[in-house]
Backbone bond lengths (Angstrom), bond angles and torsions (degrees), N, CA, C in turn:
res aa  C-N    CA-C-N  psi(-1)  N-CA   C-N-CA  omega(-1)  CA-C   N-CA-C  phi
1 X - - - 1.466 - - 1.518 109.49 -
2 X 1.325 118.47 126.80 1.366 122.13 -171.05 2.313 103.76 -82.99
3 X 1.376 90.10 140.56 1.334 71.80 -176.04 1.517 94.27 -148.55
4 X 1.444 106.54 107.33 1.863 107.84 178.78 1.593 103.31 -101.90
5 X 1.591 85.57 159.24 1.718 113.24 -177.92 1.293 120.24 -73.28
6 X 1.373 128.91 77.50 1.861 107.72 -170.35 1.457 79.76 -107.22
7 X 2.130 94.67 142.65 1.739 107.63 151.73 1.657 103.87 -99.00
8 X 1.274 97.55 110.56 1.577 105.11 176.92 1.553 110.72 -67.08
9 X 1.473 91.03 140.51 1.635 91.59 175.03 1.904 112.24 109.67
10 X 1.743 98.13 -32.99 1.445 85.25 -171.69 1.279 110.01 -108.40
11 X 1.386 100.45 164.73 1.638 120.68 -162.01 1.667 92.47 -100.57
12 X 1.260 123.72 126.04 1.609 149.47 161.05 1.677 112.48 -154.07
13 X 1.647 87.49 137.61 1.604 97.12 164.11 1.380 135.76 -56.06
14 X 1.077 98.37 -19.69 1.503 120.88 179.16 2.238 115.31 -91.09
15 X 1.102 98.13 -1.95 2.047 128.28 -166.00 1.714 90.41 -41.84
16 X 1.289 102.97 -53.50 1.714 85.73 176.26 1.559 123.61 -121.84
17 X 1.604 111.06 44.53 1.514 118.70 172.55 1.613 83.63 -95.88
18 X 1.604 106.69 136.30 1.395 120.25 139.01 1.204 140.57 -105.02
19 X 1.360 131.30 131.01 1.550 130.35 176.93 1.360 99.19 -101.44
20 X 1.474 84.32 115.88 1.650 97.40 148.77 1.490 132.80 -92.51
21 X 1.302 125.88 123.44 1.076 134.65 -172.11 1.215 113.34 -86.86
22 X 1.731 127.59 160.86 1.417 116.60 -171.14 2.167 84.77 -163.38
23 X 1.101 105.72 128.50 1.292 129.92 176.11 1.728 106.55 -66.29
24 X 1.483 123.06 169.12 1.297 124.12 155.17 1.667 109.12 -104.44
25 X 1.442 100.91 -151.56 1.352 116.06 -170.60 1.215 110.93 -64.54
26 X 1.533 139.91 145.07 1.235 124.19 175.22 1.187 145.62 42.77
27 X 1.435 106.69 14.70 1.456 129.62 152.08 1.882 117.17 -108.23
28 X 1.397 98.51 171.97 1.353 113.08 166.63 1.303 146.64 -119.28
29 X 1.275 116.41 -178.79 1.941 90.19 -167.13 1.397 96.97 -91.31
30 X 1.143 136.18 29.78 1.667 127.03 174.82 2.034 90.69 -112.31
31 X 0.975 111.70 15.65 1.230 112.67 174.99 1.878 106.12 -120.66
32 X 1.375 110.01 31.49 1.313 119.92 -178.52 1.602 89.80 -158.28
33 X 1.383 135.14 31.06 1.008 133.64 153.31 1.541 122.48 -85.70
34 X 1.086 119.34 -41.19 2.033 122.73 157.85 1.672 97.06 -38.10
35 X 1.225 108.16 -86.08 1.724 130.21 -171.42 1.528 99.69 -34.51
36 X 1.756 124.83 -30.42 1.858 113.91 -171.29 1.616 77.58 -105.16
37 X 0.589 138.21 -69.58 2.000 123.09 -168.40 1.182 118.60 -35.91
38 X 1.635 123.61 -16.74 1.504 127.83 172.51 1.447 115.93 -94.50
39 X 1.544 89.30 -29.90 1.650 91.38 176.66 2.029 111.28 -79.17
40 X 1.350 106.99 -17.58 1.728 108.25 178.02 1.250 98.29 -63.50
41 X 1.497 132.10 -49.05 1.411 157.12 -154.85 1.288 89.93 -43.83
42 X 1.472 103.63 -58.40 1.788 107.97 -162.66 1.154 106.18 -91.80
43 X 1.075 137.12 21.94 1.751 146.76 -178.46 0.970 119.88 106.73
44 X 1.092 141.32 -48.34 1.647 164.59 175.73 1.273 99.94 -3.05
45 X 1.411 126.49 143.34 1.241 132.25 144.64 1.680 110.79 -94.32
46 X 1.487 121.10 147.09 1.293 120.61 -175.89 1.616 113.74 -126.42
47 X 0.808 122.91 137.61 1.754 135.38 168.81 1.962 106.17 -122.01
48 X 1.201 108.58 89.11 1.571 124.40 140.28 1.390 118.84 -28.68
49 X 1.168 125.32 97.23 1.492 123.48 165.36 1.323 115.53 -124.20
50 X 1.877 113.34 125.27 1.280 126.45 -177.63 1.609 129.82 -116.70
51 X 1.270 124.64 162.49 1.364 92.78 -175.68 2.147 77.13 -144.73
52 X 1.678 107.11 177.78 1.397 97.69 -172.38 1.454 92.48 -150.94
53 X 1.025 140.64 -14.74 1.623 137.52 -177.33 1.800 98.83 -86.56
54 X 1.495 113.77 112.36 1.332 137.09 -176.93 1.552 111.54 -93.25
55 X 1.501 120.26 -14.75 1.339 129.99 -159.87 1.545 91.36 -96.90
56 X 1.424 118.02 -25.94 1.710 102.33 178.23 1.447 129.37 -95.87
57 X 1.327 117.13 -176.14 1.435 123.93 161.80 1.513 98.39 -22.94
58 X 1.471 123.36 174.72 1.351 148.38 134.44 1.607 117.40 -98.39
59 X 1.506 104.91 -5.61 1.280 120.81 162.76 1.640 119.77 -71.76
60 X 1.779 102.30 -40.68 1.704 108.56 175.33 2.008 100.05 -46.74
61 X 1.228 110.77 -59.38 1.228 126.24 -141.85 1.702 94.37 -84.58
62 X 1.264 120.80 -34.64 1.368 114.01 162.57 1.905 128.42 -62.97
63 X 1.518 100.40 -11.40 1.147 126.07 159.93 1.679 122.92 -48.98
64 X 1.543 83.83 -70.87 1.924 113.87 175.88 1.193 112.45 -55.24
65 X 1.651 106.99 -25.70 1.282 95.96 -173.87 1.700 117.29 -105.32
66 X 1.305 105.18 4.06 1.047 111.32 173.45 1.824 116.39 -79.23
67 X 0.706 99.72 -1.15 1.448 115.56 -166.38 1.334 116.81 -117.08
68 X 1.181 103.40 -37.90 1.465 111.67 153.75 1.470 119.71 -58.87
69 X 1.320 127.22 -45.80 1.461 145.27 164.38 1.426 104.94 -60.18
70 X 1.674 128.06 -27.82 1.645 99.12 167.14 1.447 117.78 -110.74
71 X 1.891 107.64 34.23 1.370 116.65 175.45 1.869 86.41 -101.76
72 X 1.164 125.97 -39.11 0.778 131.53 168.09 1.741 132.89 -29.46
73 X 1.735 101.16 -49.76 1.106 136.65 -148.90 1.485 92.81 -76.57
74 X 1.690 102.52 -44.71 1.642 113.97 -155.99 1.116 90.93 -101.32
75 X 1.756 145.62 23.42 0.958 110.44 157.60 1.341 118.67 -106.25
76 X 1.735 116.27 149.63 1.430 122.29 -158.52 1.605 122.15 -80.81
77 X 1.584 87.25 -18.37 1.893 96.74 162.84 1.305 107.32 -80.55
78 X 1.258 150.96 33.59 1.654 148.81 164.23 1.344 102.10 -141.54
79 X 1.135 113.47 131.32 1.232 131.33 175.76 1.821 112.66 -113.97
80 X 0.872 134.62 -14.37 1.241 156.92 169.00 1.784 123.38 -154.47
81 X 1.360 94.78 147.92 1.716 121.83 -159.39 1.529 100.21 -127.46
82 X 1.728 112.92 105.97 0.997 109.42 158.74 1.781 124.90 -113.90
83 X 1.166 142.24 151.74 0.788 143.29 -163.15 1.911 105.96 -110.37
84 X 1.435 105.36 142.10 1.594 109.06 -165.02 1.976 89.61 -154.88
85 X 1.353 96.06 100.50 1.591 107.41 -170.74 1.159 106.42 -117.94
86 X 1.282 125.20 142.24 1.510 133.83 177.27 1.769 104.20 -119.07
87 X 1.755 112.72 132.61 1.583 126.35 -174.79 1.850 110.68 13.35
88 X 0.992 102.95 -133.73 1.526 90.62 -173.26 1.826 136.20 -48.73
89 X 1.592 95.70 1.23 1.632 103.58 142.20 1.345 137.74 -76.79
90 X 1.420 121.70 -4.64 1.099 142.07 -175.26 1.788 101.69 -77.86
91 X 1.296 104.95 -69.35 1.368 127.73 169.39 1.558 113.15 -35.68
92 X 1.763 114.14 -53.08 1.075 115.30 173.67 1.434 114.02 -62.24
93 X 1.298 116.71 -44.35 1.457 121.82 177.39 1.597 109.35 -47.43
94 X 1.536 109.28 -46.16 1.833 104.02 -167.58 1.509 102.88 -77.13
95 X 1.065 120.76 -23.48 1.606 121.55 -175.63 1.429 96.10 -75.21
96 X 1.197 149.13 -56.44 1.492 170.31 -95.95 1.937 78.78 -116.94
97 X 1.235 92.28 -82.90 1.949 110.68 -162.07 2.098 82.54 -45.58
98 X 1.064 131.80 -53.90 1.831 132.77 -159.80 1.399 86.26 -71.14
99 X 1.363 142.74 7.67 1.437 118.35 153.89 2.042 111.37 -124.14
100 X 1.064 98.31 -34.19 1.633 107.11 156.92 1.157 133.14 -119.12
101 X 1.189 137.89 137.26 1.717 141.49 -153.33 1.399 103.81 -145.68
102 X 1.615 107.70 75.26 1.247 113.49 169.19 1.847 132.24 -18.94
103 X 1.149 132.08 116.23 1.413 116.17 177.80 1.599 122.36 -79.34
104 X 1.516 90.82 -5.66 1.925 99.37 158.00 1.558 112.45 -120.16
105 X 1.578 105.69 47.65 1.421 110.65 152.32 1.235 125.68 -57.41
106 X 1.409 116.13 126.72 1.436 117.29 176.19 1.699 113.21 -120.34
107 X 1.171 129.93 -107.54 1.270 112.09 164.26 1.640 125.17 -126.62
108 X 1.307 112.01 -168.74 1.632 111.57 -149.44 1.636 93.94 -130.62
109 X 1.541 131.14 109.60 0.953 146.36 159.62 1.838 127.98 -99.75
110 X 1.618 94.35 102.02 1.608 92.49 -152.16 1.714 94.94 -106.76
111 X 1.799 117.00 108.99 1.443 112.27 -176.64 1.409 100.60 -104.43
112 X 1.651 99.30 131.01 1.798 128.57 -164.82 1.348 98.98 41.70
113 X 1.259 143.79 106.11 0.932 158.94 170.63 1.728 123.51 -103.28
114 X 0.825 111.63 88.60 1.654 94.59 165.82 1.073 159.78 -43.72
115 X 1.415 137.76 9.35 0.993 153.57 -36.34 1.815 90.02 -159.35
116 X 1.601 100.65 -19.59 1.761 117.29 175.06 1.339 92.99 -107.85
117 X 1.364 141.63 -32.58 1.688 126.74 -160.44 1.749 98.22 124.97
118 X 1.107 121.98 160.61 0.855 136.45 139.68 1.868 163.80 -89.08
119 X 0.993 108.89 99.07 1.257 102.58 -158.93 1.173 132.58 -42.38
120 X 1.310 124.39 -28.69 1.826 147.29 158.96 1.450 100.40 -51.10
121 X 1.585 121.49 -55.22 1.556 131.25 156.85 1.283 110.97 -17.12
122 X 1.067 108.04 -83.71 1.855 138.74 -130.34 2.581 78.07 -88.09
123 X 1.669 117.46 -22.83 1.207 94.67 174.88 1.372 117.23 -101.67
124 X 1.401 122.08 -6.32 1.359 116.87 166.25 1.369 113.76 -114.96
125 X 1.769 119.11 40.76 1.411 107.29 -164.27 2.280 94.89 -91.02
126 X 1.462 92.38 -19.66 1.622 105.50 177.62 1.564 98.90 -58.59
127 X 1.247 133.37 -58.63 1.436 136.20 179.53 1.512 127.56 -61.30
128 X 1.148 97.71 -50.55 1.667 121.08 178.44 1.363 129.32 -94.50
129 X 1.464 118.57 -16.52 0.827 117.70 175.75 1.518 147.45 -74.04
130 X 1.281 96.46 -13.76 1.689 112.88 175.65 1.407 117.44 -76.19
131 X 1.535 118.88 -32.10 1.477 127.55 -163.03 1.835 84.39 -108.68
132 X 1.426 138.27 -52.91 1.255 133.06 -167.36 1.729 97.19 -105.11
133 X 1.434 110.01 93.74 1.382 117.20 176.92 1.424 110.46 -55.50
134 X 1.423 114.69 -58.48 1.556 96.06 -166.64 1.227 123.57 -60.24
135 X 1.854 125.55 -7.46 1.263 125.30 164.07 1.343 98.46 -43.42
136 X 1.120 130.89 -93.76 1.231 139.63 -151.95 1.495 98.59 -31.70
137 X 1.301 103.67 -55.43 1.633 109.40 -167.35 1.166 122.59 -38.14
138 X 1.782 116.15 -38.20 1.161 121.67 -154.72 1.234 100.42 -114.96
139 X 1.330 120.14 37.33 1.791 136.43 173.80 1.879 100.58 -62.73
140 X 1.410 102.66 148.94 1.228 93.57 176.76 1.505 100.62 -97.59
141 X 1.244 124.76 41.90 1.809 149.55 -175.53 1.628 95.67 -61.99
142 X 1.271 143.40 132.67 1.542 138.01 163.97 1.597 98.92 -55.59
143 X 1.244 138.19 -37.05 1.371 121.17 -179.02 1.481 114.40 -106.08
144 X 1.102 129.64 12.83 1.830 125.44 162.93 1.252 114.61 -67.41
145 X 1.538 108.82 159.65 1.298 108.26 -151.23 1.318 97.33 -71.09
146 X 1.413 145.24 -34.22 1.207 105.15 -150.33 1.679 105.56 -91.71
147 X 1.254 112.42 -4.58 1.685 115.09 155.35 1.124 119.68 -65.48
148 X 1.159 119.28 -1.17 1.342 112.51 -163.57 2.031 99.09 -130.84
149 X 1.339 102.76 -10.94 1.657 108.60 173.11 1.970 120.44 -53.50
150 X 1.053 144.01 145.02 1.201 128.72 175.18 1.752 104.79 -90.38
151 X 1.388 125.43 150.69 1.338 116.47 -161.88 1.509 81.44 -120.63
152 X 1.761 109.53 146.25 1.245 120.67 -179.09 1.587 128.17 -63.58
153 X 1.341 122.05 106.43 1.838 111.05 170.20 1.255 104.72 -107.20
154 X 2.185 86.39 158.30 1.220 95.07 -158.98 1.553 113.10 106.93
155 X 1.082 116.04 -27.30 1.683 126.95 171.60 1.747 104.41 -107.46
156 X 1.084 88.35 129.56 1.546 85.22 175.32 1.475 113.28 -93.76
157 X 1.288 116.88 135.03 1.155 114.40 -175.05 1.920 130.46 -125.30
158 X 0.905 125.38 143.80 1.029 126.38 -150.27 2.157 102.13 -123.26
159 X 1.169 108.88 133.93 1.671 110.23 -163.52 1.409 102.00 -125.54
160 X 1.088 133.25 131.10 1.528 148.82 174.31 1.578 106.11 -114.03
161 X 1.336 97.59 106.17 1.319 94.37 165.44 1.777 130.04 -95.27
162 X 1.387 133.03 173.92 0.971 112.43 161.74 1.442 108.41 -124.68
163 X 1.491 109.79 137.35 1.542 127.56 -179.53 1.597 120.69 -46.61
164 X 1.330 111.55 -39.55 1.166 129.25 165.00 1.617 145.03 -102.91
165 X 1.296 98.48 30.32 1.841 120.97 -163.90 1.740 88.52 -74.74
166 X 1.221 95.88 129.73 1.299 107.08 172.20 1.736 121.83 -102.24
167 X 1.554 103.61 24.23 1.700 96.22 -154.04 2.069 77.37 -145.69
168 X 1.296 126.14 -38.98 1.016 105.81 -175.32 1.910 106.33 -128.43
169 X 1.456 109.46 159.36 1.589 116.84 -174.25 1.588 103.41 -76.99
170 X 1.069 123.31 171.18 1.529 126.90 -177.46 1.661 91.57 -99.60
171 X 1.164 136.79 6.33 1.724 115.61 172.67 1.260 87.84 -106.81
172 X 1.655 151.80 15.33 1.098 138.91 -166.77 1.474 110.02 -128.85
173 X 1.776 111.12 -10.66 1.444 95.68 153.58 1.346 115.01 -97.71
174 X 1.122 147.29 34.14 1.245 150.96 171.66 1.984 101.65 -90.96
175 X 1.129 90.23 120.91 1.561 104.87 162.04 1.621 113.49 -56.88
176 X 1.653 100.76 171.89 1.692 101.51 -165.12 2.012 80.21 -119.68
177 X 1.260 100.70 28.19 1.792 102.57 179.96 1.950 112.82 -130.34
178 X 1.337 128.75 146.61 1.131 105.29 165.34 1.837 121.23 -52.56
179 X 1.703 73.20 140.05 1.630 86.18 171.63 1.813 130.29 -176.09
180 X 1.352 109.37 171.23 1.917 103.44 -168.60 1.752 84.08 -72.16
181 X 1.578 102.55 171.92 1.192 129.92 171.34 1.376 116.55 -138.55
182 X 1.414 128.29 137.03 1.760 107.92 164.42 1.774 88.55 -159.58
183 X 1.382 100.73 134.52 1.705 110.76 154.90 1.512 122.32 -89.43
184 X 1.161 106.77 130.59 1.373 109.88 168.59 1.604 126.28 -95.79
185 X 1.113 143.05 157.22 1.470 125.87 -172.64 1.461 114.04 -128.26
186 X 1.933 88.59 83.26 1.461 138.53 -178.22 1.680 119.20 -128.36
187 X 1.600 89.63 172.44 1.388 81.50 150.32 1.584 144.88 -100.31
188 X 1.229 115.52 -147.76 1.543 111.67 160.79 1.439 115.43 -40.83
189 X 1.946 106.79 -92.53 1.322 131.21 172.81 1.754 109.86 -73.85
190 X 1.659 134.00 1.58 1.266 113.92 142.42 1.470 129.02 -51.94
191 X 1.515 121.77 -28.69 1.148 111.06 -167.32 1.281 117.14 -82.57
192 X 1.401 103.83 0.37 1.836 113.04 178.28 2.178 90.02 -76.93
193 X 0.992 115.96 -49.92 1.345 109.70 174.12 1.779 147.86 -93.74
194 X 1.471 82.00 2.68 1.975 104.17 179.58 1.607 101.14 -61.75
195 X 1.293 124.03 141.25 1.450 122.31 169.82 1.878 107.02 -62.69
196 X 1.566 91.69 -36.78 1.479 84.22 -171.62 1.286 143.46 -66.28
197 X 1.961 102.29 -12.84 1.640 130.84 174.73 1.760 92.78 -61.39
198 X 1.315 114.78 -49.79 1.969 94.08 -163.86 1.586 89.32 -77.12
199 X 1.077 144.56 -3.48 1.575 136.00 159.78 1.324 119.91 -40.53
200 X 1.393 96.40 -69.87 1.216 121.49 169.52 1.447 126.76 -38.07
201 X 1.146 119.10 -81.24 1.378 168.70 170.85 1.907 97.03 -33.66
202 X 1.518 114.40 -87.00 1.264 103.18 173.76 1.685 131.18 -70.60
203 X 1.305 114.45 2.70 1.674 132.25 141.78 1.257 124.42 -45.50
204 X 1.937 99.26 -50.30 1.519 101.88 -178.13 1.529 99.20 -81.91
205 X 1.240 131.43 -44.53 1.108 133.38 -166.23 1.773 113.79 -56.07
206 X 1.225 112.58 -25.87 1.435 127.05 177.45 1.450 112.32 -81.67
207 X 1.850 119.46 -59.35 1.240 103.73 166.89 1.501 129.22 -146.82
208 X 1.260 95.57 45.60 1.913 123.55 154.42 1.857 103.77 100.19
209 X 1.632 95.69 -17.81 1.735 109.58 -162.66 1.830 95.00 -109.77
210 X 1.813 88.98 143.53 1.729 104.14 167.42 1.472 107.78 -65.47
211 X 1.438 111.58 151.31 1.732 115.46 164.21 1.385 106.23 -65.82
212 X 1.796 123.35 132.19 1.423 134.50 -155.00 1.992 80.93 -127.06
213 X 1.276 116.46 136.56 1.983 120.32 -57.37 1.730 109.44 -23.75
214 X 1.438 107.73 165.30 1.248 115.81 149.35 1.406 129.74 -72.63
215 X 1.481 136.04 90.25 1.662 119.04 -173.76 1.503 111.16 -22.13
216 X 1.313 110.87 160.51 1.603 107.40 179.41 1.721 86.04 -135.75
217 X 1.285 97.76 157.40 1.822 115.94 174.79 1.960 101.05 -141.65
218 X 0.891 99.74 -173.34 1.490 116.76 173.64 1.753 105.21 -40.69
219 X 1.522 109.74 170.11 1.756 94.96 167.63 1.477 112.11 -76.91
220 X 1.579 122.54 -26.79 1.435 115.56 -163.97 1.587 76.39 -123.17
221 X 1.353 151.72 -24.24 1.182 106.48 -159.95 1.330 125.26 -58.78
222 X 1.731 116.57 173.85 1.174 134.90 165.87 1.661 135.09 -51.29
């Protein structure tokens, strides 16, 4: 069931952009509730999307979510669809958009993204991989799926890295498409809670480009 955030009543330029949010591996979408309360702040409308079965594809769930994105599509209070993905939501997101292609696509904000595999992946995909599929998936293997996924053009997309990700390399969230780049000096799952990610983030979402400098805060603060 699709379920977006409107604050009724208020006036923003942004009144009928929605971000959809999308979790990674082994997290949930109440762990992208900080990250959609900052984005309402600035006008945003938000839609939370979660998924909880770890034993399948990331293909099942890029499925769900495709569908979710054309409940999205048809609704007449949104006029634009932006996408705001965290690590193996990112993935879900590019698989998701290669079977539905919103006609109120707007843009694609992918934080730590994997986008080459993961190396933490690609070392317990021998152990883990049979019972937790998307391990395997997200092997940094030349033929695993997510090397092997097609990434959406035509969307502009925008990449947050984190300075301190302990699970993926900084040449591996970079897309194989033009696109913005910016590190933050966080971690992995800090950047789901750094003040400075919705900086970022609803900057790009406003006009396709990072803020030139990037504000800087603490390495992990909030």
């Amino acid at each position: 069931m699709t379920s977006v955030t409107f604050r009724p009543g208020e006036s923003s330029v942004h009144a009928r952009e929605c971000v959809s949010l999308v979790h990674g591996f082994l997290a949930n979408k109440y762990m992208l509730s900080v990250l959609g309360r900052r984005l309402r702040t600035r006008g945003y409308l938000t839609n939370a999307w979660g998924y909880w079965n770890m034993g399948c594809s990331l293909l099942v769930h890029a499925e769900r979510f495709a569908r979710e994105l054309e409940t999205l599509d048809a609704d007449p209070r949104i006029d634009t669809i932006h996408l705001v993905t965290h690590s193996m939501g990112c993935i879900i997101g590019r698989a998701a958009l290669d079977r539905f292609m919103p006609r109120k696509m707007g843009r694609f904000v992918m934080l730590a993204p994997p986008n080459h595999g993961s190396f933490v992946a690609t070392a317990t995909a021998g152990t883990f991989g049979r019972i937790l599929r998307p391990v395997a998936e997200l092997s940094t293997a030349e033929d695993s799926l997510v090397n092997s996924l097609p990434t959406p053009t035509g969307v502009e997309i925008g990449v947050v890295a984190a300075e301190y990700d302990a699970l993926i390399t900084p040449e591996s969230t970079h897309p194989d498409v033009p696109h913005a780049h910016v590190t933050l000096p966080t971690w992995h799952t800090g950047l789901l809670f750094k003040r400075q990610t919705v900086d970022v983030v609803a900057a790009f979402l406003a006009t396709g480009q990072f803020p030139e400098p990037v504000p800087t805060a603490g390495a992990t603060g909030t």
